[in-house]
C-alpha positions as CSV (number, residue, x, y, z in Angstrom):
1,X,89.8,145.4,125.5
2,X,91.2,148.8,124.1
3,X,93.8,150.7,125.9
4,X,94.2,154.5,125.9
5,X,97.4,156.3,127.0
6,X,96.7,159.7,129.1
7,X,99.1,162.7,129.3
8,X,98.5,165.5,131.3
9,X,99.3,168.8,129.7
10,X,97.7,171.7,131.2
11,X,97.8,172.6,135.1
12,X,95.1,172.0,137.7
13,X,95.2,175.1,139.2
14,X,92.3,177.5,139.7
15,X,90.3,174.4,138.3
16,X,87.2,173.2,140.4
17,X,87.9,170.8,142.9
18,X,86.1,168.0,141.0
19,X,88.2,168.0,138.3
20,X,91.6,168.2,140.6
21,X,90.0,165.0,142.4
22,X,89.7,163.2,139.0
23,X,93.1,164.3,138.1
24,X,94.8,162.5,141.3
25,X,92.4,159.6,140.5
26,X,93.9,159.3,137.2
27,X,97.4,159.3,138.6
28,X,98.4,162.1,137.0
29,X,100.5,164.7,139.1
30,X,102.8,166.6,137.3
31,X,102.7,167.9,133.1
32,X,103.4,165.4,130.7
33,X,103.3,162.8,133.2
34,X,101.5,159.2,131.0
35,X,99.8,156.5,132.4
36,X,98.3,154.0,130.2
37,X,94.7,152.4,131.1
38,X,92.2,149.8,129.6
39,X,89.5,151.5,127.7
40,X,86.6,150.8,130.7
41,X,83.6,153.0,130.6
42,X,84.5,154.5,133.9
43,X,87.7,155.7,133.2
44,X,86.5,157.2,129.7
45,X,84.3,159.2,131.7
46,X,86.8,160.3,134.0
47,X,89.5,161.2,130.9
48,X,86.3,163.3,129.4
49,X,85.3,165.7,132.6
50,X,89.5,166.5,132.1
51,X,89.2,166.3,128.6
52,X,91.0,170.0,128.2
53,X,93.7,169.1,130.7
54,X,95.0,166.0,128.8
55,X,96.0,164.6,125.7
56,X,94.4,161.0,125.1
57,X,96.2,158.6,122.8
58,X,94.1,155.2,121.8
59,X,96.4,152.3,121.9
């Protein structure tokens, strides 16, 4: 299966609590901080409701 490398690079803050939730689900804490996932229809969902918080890079 594909894998997809996630960076976040814009800040959570005065975001809606949904998308904070799916942030910290991701693993992703701090700016510019990657994590590298298989390409499962349940996390592309997630990496698309935070689409404009991350940059996504297909492996």
């Amino acid at each position: 299966m594909a894998r997809i490398k996630v960076t976040k690079v814009k800040s959570t803050i005065d975001r809606p609590q949904t998308q904070k939730l799916t942030m910290e689900a991701l693993g992703l804490r701090k700016i510019n901080q990657s994590r590298e996932f298989e390409a499962t229809p349940q996390t592309l969902g997630q990496v698309n409701k935070v689409k404009h918080l991350v940059k996504v890079e297909y492996l």
